[in-house]
C-alpha positions in Angstrom: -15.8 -19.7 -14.4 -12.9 -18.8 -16.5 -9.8 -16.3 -14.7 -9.7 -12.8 -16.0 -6.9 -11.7 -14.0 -3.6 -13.9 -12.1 -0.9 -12.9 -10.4 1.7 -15.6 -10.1 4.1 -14.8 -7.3 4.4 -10.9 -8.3 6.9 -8.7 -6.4 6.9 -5.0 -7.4 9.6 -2.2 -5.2 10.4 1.4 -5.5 13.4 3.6 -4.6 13.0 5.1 -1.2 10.2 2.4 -0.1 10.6 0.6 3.5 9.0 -2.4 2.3 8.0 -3.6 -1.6 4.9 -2.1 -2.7 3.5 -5.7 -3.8 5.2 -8.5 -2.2 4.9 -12.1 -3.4 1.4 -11.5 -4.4 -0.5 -14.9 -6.2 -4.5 -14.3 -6.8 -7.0 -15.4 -9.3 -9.9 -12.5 -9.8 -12.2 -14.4 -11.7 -14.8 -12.9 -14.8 -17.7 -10.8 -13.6 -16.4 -10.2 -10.5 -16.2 -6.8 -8.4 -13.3 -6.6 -7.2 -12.8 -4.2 -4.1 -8.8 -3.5 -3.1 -9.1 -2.2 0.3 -6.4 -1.0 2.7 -4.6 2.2 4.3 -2.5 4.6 1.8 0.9 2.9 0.8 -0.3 -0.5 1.0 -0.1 -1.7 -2.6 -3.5 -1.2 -3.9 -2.7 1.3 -6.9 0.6 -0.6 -7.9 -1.3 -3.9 -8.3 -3.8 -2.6 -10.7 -1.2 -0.4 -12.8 0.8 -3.7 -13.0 -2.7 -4.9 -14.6 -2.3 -2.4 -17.8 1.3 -2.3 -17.6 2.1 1.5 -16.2 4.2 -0.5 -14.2 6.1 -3.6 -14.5 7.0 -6.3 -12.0 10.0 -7.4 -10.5 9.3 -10.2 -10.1 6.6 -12.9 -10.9 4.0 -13.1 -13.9 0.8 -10.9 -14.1 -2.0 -12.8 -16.7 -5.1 -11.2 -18.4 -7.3 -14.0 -19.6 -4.3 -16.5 -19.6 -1.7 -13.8 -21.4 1.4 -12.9 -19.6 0.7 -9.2 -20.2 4.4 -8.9 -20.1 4.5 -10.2 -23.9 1.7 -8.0 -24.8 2.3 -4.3 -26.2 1.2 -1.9 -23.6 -0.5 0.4 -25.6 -2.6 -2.1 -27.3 -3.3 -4.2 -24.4 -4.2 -0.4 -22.5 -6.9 0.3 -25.3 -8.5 -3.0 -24.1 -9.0 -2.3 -20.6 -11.2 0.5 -19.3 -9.4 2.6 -16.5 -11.1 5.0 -14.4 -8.9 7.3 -12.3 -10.1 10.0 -9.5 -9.3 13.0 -11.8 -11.3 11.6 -14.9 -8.0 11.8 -17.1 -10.7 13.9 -19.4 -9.5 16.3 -22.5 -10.4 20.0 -21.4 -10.1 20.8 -25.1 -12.3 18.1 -26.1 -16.5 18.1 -25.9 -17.9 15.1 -23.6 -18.5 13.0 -26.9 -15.6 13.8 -28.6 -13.8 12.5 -24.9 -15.9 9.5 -24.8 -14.8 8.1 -29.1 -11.1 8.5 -28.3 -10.3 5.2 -28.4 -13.0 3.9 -30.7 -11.9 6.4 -33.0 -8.2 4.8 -32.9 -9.6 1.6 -33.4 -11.3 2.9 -36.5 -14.7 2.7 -36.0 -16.9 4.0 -38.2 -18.6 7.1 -37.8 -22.4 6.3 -37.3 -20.9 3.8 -34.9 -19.4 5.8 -33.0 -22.7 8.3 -32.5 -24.2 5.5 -31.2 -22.2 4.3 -28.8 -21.7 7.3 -27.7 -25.2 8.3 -27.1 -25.9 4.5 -25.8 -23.1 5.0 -23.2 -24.1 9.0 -21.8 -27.7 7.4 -21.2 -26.4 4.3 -19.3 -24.9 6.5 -17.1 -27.5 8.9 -16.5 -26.5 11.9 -18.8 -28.9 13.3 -21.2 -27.0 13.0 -24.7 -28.7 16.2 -26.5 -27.4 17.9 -23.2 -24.3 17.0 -22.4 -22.6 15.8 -25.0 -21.5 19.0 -26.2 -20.4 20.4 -23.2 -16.6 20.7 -22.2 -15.4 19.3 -18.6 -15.0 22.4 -17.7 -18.7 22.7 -17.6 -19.7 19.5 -15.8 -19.7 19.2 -12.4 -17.6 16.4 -10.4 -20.2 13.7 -10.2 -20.6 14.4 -14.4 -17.0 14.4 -15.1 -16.9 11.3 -13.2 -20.1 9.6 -15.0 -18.2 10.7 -18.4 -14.5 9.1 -17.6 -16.9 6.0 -16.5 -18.5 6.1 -20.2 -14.8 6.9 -21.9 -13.6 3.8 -20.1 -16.5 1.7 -21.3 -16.2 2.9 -25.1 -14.6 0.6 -26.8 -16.8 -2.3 -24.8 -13.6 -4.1 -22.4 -14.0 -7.0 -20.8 -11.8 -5.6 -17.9 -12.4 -2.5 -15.8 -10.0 -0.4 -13.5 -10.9 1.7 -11.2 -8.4 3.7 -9.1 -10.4 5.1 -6.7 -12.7 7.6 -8.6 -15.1 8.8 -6.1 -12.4 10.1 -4.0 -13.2 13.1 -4.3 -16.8 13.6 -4.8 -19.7 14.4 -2.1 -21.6 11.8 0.1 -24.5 12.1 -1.8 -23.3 12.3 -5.7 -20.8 9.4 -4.2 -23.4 7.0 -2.9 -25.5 8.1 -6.3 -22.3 7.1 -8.4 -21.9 3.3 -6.5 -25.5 2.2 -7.2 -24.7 3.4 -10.6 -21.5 1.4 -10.7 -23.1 -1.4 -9.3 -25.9 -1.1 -12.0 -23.7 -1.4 -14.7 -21.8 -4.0 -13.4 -24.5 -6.3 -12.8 -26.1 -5.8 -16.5 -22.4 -6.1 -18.2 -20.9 -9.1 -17.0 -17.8 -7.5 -17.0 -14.4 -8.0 -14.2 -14.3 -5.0 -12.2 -11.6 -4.1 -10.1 -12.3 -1.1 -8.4 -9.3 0.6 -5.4 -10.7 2.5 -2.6 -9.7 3.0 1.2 -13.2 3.7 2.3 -14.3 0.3 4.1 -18.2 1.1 3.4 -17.7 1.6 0.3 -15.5 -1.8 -0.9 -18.1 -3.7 1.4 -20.9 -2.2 -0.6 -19.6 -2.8 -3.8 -17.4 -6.0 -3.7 -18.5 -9.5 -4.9 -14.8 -9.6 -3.5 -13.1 -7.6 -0.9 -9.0 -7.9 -1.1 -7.3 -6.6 1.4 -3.3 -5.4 1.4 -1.2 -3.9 3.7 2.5 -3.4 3.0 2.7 -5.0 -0.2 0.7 -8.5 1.2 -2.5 -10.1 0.9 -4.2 -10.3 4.0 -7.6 -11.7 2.7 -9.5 -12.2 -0.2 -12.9 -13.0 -0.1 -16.4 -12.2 -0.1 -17.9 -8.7 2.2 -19.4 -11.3 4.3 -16.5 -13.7 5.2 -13.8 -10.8 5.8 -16.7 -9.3 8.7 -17.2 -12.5 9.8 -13.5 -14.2 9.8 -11.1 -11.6 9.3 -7.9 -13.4 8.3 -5.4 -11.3 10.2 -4.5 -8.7 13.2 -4.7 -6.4 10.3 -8.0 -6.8 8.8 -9.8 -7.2 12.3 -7.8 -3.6 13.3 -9.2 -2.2 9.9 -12.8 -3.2 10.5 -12.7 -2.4 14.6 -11.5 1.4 13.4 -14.9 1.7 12.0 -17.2 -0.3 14.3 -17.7 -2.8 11.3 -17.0 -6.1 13.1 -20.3 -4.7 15.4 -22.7 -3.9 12.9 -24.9 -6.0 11.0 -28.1 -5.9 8.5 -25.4 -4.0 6.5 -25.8 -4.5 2.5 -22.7 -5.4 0.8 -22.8 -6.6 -2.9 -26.6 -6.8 -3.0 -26.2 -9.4 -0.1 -27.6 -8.0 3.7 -24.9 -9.3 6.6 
């Protein structure tokens, strides 16, 4: 299995910080994994993927996509090949749903019938009607939609790399737990590297084919649902799962996979 993403001794601080945000961080994320970074709010997860598409850039250390030091790499071009999926959709309130969706295959100069298409093939993969909704303006979708459209927009231009920085933050239970089979659907028929942020433990155990877990900049595990229940690596991760009951439960699913 070939390496989508490595970090090589990475190290990432910012003014007013106690501690680095990333902190001598090496990991290999591998293609076709999920990828769920899990810990508590200032812990690193959002600065490690925005080192990914270059938003930010290290201190420190090298950060490769499929072998390329993406500090050589133009950030806008390598941004147009990774999907990124953010809480607040990031969608154009001027723009219709399909007009959002062929942003960036419309910079990469697709042609128009090819555009239509994907564009229709994407608002059915994720469960929207294209003679409904592709018309419509944000402003007339509700959370879950907006959500399931910025999840199409990212997937436009067909990446082999997905970002996701926490998106289901703010929806309902229901829509939410309607949203991860969908996620997990579409990961499982794409063969695509997912690497999804959340602090909801439930919901990186139900998702991850890895679970990475940070706290103050550090890794302090990375493996699959099942081994971090079963071995958790540090005080940290045992404290993490104890505040939820986790390390008691078991016939839970994660990834597809019953502990």
């Amino acid at each position: 299995m070939s390496t989508a993403v490595e970090f090589k001794d990475v190290s990432k601080s910012f003014p007013g910080m106690s501690h680095p945000a990333l902190d001598h961080v090496s990991l290999k994320i591998e293609e076709g994994e999920l990828v769920c970074v899990l810990g508590t709010s200032g812990g690193g997860k959002t600065t490690l993927i925005k080192l990914i598409n270059r938003l930010h850039d290290p201190d420190a250390g090298q950060v490769l996509v499929e072998g390329r030091d993406v500090a050589q790499a133009d950030p806008v071009e390598l941004r147009r090949g990774i999907g990124y999926v953010i809480q607040q959709t990031g969608l154009f309130p001027h723009m219709t749903v399909a007009e959002n969706i062929a942003c960036v295959p419309e910079i990469l100069k697709w042609d128009r019938a090819r555009i239509t298409a994907r564009v229709d093939e994407l608002l059915n993969l994720v469960g929207l009607d294209p003679v409904e909704f592709k018309d419509r303006y944000p402003r007339q979708l509700s959370g879950g939609q907006q959500q399931r459209v910025g999840l199409a927009r990212a997937l436009a231009a067909n990446p082999s790399l997905m970002l996701f920085d926490e998106p289901f933050g703010a929806i309902d239970a229901i829509t939410r737990a309607t949203l991860q089979d969908e996620l997990l659907r579409i990961h499982r028929g794409s063969g695509k590297t997912f690497i999804f942020v959340t602090h909801d433990i439930a919901e990186a155990l139900k998702l991850g084919t890895k679970v990475l877990v940070l706290d103050q900049g550090r890794v302090q595990q990375y493996g699959t649902p099942r081994e971090v229940l079963e071995s958790p690596a540090t005080p940290f991760v045992r404290a993490l799962l104890e505040s939820g009951g986790w390390l008691e439960r078991r016939g839970y699913v994660t990834g597809g996979a019953a502990i």
